[in-house]
N, C-alpha and C positions, 0 to 999 in steps of 0.2 A: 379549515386549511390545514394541509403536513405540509412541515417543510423537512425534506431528508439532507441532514446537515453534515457534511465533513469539516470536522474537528482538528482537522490537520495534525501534524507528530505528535499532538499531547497536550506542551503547555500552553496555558492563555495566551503568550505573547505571540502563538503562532495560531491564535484563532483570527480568520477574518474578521475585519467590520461586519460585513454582511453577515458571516456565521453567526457571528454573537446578535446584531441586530433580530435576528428570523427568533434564536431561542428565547429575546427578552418577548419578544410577542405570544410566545406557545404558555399554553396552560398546563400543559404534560410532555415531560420531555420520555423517550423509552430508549430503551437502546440494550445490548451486551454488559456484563458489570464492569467491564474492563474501562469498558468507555463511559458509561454512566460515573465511574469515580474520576474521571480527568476533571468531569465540570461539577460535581459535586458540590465542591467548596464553593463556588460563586453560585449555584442555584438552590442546594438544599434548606430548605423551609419556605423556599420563597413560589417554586414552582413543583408539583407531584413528578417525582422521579420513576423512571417504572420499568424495575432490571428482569430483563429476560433472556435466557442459558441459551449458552453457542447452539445449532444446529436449530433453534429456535425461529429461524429470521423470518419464515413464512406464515407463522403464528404471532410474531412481532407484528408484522404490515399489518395482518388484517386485525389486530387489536388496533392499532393504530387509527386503522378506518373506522371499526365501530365509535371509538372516541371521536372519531370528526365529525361522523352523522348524529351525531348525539351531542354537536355542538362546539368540543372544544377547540383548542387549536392546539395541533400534537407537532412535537421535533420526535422526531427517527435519525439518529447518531449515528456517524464512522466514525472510526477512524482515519487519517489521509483523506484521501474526495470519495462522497456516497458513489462516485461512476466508478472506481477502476477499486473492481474485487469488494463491491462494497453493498449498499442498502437500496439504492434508487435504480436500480432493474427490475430488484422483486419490486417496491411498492408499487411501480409504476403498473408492473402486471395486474398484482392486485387490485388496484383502484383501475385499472382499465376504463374505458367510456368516463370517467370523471376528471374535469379538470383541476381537481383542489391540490395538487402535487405539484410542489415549488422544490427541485435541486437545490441546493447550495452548496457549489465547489467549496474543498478545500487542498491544502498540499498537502499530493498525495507521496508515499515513503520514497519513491524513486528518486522525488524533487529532494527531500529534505536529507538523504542519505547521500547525494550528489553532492551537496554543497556540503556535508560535511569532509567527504574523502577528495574535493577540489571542484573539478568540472570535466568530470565524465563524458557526461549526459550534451554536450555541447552541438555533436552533430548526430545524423539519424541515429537510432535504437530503437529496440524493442523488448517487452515486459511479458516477462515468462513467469507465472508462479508455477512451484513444482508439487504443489498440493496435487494430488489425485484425488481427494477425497469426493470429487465433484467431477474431475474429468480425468480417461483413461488414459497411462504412463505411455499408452504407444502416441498418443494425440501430442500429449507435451512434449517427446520424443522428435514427432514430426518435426514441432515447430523451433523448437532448439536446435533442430539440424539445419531450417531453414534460417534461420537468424544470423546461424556461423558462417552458414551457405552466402549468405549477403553481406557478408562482414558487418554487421551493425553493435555497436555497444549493445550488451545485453544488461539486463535488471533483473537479478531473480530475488522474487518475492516467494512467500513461505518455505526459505527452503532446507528446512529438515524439522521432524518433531519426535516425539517417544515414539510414536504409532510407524512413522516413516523416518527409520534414522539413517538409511540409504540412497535416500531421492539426492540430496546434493550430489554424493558419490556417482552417479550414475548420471546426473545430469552433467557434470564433469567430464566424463568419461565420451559422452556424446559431445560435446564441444571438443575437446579433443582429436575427432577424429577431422578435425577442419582448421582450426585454431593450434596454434603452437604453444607450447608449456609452459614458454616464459610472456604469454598474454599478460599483460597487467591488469591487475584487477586490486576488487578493497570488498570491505565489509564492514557494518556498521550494527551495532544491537542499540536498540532504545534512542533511535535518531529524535532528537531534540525534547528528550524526557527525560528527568535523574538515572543519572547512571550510564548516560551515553558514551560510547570509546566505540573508536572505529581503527581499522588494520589495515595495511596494503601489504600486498602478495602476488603472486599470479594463478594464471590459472591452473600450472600443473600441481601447486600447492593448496588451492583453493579445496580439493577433496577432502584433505586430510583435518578440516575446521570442524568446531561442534560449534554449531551455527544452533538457532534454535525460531522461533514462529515470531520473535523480536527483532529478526536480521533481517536484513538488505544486504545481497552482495551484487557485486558490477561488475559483469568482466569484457574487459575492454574491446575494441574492435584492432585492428593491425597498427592502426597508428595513435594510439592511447597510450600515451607515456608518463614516466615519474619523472614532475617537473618541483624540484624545493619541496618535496616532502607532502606530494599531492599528485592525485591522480587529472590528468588534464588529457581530454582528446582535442585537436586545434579545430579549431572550426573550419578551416580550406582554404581562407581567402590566401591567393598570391602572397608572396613576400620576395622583396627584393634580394 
C-alpha cells in the first residue's frame, strides 16, 4: 500500500488523525527534506525516513512503487493536502492501473493562512500559485485576470522566490487592472510553523512585499473588509 499523506502547515497538532494513523502503518515514509524534518521527531528510529531533492517528485513516486511491489508499506509526504500543488497527481500517474494508492487529505496553506489573517476565504475563491516553473506566466496571467474578472477572493501560493523575484509584482500588476488598490488583502510566512506573523495591506501595496516560497498571500474580492484587526469576506446571507 502508499498512502500520499498531507502533513498539513507543519506541526503535529495540525496533523489529522488519519494523517498520522496512514504513517503509523507505513514501513518507509519518503518525501522532500523540508517535510521529512516536520515528522522526524515522532518517527525517526522508529520507521526508515527517505529524503529526496526538490524537482525529484517523479523519481520520488516511482521509488515509492518499487518499495511497495517489494512489499512495504510507503507514506509519500506534502505539505498542506497531497491534492492542491502537491504529490497525489504524480503518484497516482505513476502507479496508474494499480489500486494500492490511498490520498490522505490534509489542510492545505489557503485553509491555514485564512484562519490566521481572520476569514477571507468565507465565500467563493480561487488559488492561483505564481510559480511558473511548471506552467507558462501567460497561462497564470489568464487565469488572474479571470478570478478578478469574477470578483472571487484570490489565494496566491508561491509567490515569489530568488529565481522569480518579480512574479508577485506582476501578478499584482494584472489584478489591478480589474480590482482597486485599496482591495484588502494579508499575508502570512510559515502559517502554523515557528516563526509564523502574518500582515494586512492591500492590494495596491501588496507589490511592494518580499514575500518568499513560505507565504500565502489573499487578496480580497470587492467586499472583503477589515473587521477588529482581521481580514473577513461576509458570507451574503441577508441581514436586517
Amino acid at each position: 500500500m502508499i498512502y500520499v499523506v498531507g502533513l498539513g502547515p507543519g506541526g503535529e497538532d495540525q496533523l489529522t488523525p488519519r494523517a498520522l494513523a496512514a504513517l503509523e502503518q507505513c514501513d518507509v515514509i519518503v518525501g522532500y527534506k523540508t517535510y521529512i524534518d516536520l515528522i522526524a521527531p515522532r518517527f525517526e528510529g522508529r520507521k526508515e525516513l527517505v529524503v529526496s531533492p526538490m524537482k525529484g517528485e517523479v523519481q520520488r513516486c516511482e521509488d515509492a512503487l518499487r518499495r511497495s511491489l517489494a512489499g512495504s508499506t510507503v507514506g509519500v509526504v506534502s505539505s498542506g493536502d497531497p491534492g492542491v500543488y502537491g504529490m497525489a497527481g504524480i503518484m497516482l500517474e505513476v502507479a496508474a492501473g494499480r489500486d494500492e494508492v490511498t490520498v490522505v487529505p490534509g489542510v492545505t496553506a489557503a485553509c491555514a493562512a485564512a484562519a490566521v489573517l481572520g476569514a477571507p476565504l468565507t465565500h467563493d475563491f480561487a488559488v492561483v500559485s505564481l510559480s511558473d516553473l511548471l506552467t507558462p506566466w501567460k497561462l497564470i496571467a489568464r487565469r488572474l485576470e479571470a478570478a478578478a474578472a469574477g470578483d472571487f477572493v484570490i489565494c496566491l501560493y508561491n509567490p515569489m522566490s530568488r529565481g522569480r523575484p518579480d512574479n508577485l509584482r506582476l501578478a499584482c500588476e494584472t489584478l489591478l487592472k480589474t480590482k482597486s488598490a485599496d482591495t484588502a488583502a494579508g499575508w502570512v510566512r510559515s502559517a502554523g510553523r515557528d516563526g509564523e506573523e502574518a500582515h494586512l495591506t492591500t492590494l495596491g501595496a501588496l507589490a511592494d512585499e518580499k514575500l518568499d516560497m513560505f507565504c500565502t498571500a489573499i487578496v480580497g474580492s470587492s467586499a472583503t473588509k477589515f473587521l477588529d484587526g482581521r481580514l473577513v469576506t461576509p458570507r451574503g446571507y441577508q441581514r436586517p
